[in-house]
C-alpha positions, 0 to 999 in steps of 0.5 A: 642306588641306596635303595639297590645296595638294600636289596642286595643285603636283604638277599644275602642275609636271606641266603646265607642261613645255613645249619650243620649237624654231626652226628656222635656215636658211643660203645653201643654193643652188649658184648654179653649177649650173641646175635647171629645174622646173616643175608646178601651183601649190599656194599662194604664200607673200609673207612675209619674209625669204623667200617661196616658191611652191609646185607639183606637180610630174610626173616620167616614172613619174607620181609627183607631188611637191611642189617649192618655189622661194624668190623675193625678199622679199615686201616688195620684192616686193609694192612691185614689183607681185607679187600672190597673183594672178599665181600662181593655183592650178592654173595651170602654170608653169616655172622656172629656178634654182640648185638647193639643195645637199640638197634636191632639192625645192628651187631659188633662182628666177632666171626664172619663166614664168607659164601665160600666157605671162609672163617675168619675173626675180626683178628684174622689176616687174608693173603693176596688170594683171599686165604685166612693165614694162620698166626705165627704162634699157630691155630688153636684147637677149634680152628680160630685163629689166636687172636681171635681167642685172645680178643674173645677172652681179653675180656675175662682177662683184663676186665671186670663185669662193668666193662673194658679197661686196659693196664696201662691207663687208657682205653678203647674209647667205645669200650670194646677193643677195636682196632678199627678204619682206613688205608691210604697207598700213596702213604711213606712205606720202606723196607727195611731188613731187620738184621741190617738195621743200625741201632745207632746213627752216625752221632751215636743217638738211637736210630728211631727213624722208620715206622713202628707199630704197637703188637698186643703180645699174647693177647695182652693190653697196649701198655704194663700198667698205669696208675689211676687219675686221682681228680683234683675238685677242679678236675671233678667239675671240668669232667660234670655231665660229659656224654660221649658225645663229647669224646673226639674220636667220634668227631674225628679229633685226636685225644691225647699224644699218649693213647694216640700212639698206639690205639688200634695199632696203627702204623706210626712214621718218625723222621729223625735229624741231628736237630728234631725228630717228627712223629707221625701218629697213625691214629687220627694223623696228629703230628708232633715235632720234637726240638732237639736243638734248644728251640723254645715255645713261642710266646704266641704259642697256640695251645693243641693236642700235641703241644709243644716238644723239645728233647734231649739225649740222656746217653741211650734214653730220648727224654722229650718234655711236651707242654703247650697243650689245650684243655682236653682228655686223658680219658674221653668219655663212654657212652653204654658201656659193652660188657657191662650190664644191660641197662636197668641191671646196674644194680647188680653189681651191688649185690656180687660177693666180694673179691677173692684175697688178693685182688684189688676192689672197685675203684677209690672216690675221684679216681680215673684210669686202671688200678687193677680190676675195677673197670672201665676208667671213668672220664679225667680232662686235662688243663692247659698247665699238662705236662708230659715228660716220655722216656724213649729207649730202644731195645738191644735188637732196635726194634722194639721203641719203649716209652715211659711216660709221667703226666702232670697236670696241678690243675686237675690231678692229684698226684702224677700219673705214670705207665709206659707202652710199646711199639715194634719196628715194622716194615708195613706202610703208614696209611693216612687215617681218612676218618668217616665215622659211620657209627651214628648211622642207624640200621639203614645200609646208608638209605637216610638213617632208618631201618630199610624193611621190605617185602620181596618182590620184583622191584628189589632187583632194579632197586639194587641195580640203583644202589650199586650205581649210586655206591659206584659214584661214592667210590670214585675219585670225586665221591672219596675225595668229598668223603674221606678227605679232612679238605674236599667236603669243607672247600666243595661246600663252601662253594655251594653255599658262594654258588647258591648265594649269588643264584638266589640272591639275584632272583630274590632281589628280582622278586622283591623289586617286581613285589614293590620294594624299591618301586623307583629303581627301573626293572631294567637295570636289573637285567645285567644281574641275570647273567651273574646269576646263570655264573652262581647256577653253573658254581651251583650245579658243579659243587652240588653234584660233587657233593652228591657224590660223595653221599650218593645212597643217601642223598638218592633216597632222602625226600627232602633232597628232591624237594630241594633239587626240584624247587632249585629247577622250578626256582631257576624256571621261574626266575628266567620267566621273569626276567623276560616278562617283567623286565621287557612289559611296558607296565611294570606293575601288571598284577601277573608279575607279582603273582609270578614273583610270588611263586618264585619267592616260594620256590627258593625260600622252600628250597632253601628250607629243604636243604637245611632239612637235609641232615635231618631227615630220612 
């Protein structure tokens, strides 16, 4: 029995070998350069943090290739009246954009133009019949919408040559301002008329309760300035040879309670008693909670992104004091910076003449953050010693929620850093951010990450008609459940991997008993294994369909996938032949059994190899 324990190790250790990858992203458009593309919509993906379309598009030899453009978030644009509807498959439409500085199959959208004849910006909002409603401060001139103009000229306004910043201290971590990805309706909504609404409770604090959101006015930053982070040598190590990749946007990872707040205007949720008050944010779903009631941190307190809040009322000022936080970013790193110069130009900034009087020059040395005009604000970390103190006032209608906010960290910056930003009561629901960053995806409308080019031909009609089927099972209940959701793909892998585990751990501890490991265990007391091998295949085979649904177009398309299911079925094929072979032969060392235990070998061990090849082949 020893001998039978050593056989059930060595199979585990074999079957549990797993690798994972994720994929990172940065602000990888030129927003100094237009592209227009246009073609037939293939599939439109409304996910956060950002949702793409897809289409095919016809150049002049009659190749057809799969190009995609990133829109905003599909929260925000969901809550703007964009619907799956407004891009029917097949149906032409045209675009104009910045182009992505390596991916020519790639643009940023800044005008879409729908078969119908539609205009609409990345700004603009849709009625329920699929109208572009005019803002409430009127179209312009060229019949664009306002807002679209002030996202064209917000560059001009609030940046310079080398890039994005806003006033207020933070940024739009791809260095372009999207206000991008996702919408949940089972989420809190309320209606609340506004001329009803107490500015005050019952014990005289602000009302503050409801859902409140950040309004750019006129086109103008989030916040009213904020002074730079002035790095301490400390805070200039911690920040040594960051990459985009590690911002935790692109991870789907809150990056700090101050940006958080009102980055791409999402819809934020407060609860309020006598006792706390919950902030939910909309962006990224962090949550804060706020003491109120003189709680203390806990001494086995673990360090987060929200840290730990308590609050007090200074007659009609919330004055909430937040430490407990761990190491991470004021300021997440870029990776290309939009707007700035195209790569081997960065020297041009150089040669520029100098300011006009009056206006501030580049940044001072170990500085981060908005001072100004300089720029994009260059990457700052915070220690676990952060301390956030945010001054909470109403206005006088109480709808408009004012925070001010200091940040000190003796760590990593030299003197505090100060600003304050806005968020308007709204009576739009709070939506769920189901964060799917597509951005790593690379010109391939979901088909494994390469560029899909192709002749036109007959076969394109069928090949279309698979894609539909296959982005119908990523739209149902299972495949957005597995996608879109922070528990269903973690929970269904895991038990893939138990299934997968138990099926091929039996086969391979077969394989090797019937090879000559352990030669004095009878091959008959093998044969109850098999049918808890059939219970880890059943496991297998519901969890690996599960997962299909939730990457179908990818998965249908990737060679290493089908080596995998059908070295699973060969695998599976075998080992049953085995079973009733090797274990019902009186002799037990006929050469066929071991030829055939061979194979079988070869089948899982080349199964389980394809599967790990899986993220990392097309």
């Amino acid at each position: 029995m020893r001998h039978l324990a050593c056989l059930c190790i060595f199979s585990a250790l074999l079957t549990s070998l797993s690798a994972f990858a994720h994929h990172g992203s940065s602000g990888q458009f030129d927003t100094n350069a237009t592209v227009e593309f246009g073609g037939n919509i293939t599939r439109v993906r409304l996910v956060n943090p950002h949702a793409y379309v897809y289409f095919d598009s016809i150049d002049e030899t009659g190749e057809v290739t799969n190009k995609r453009c990133e829109l905003q978030s599909g929260s925000l644009l969901k809550r703007r009246g964009w619907t799956k509807a407004l891009f029917k498959t097949g149906s032409f439409i045209s675009i104009k954009g910045s182009p992505d500085r390596t991916d020519p199959t790639t643009c940023y959208m800044k005008e879409i133009t729908f078969e119908n004849g539609v205009v609409a910006s990345r700004n603009s909002e849709f009625d329920e019949k699929g109208n572009v409603l005019v803002s409430s401060e009127g179209a312009l001139e060229d019949g664009s919408s306002k807002d679209y103009h002030t996202e064209e000229h917000e560059e001009d306004t609030h940046h310079d040559e080398d890039g994005h910043h806003d006033e207020d201290g933070y940024h739009d971590e791809d260095g372009h301002h999207d206000e991008d990805d996702n919408v949940d309706t089972t989420s809190p909504e309320q209606t609340v008329e506004l001329s009803s609404r107490e500015r005050l409770r019952e014990d005289g604090s602000l009302n503050i309760a409801g859902n409140w959101a950040m309004v750019r006015a006129g086109g103008g930053p989030p916040g009213r300035g904020g002074s730079r982070a002035l790095l301490t040598p400390a805070g200039e190590k911690a920040v040594e040879g960051a990459t985009s990749a590690d911002n935790p946007r692109y991870q789907c990872k809150p990056t700090n309670i101050i940006m958080d707040w009102w980055f791409d205007m999402m819809v934020n949720h407060i609860e309020q008693t006598d006792v706390r008050i919950t902030l939910t944010y909309g962006f990224m779903n962090l949550k804060r909670t706020i003491y109120l009631d003189g709680t203390t941190m806990p001494a086995n307190y673990q360090p987060n992104r929200a840290g730990f809040s308590t609050g007090k009322w200074e007659g009609d000022e919330l004055v909430v004091k937040t430490t407990g936080f761990d190491e991470g970013w004021i300021m997440a790193p870029l990776g290309s910076n939009p707007g700035g110069p195209p790569p081997g130009q960065e020297g041009e900034r150089q040669k520029r003449p100098p300011r006009p009087d009056g206006e501030q020059g580049m940044p001072k040395a170990r500085t981060r953050g908005p001072e100004g005009r300089p720029g994009p604000p260059s990457p700052a970390k915070n220690s676990k010693q952060m301390t956030i103190v945010e001054r909470f006032t109403l206005s006088e209608d109480g709808t408009v929620l004012t925070r001010k906010y200091t940040i000190t960290d003796p760590l990593y910056l030299v003197s505090p850093m100060e600003g304050q930003d806005k968020v308007t009561f709204t009576n739009d629901k709070y939506i769920d951010y189901e964060c799917e960053d597509l951005t790593a995806e690379r010109g391939s409308d979901s088909l494994g990450g390469v560029g899909v080019t192709r002749a036109i031909n007959n076969e394109i009609e069928s090949s279309d008609t698979a894609k539909g089927f296959l982005y119908s099972l990523e739209d149902s209940k299972i495949g957005t459940t597995i996608s879109s959701t922070q528990w269903g793909y973690p929970i269904v892998l895991s038990l893939h991997a138990i299934g997968m585990a138990i099926m091929v751990g039996v086969s391979l501890m077969l394989c090797a008993r019937v090879i000559g490991f352990a030669s004095t265990i009878p091959l008959s007391f093998f044969a109850p294994y098999w049918s808890i091998s059939l219970i880890g295949f059943v496991v297998n085979l519901l969890s690996g369909t599960a997962l299909f649904f939730g990457n179908a177009s990818e998965l249908y398309f990737n060679m290493a996938f089908r080596i995998k299911i059908v070295m699973v079925i060969s695998g599976l094929t075998f080992t049953k032949l085995m079973v009733e072979k090797a274990m019902h032969s009186p002799n037990e060392y006929d050469k066929g059994h071991k030829t055939l235990a061979v194979i079988t070998l070869l089948c899982w061990v080349t199964a389980i190899i394809a599967g790990r090849l899986i993220g990392y082949t097309g």
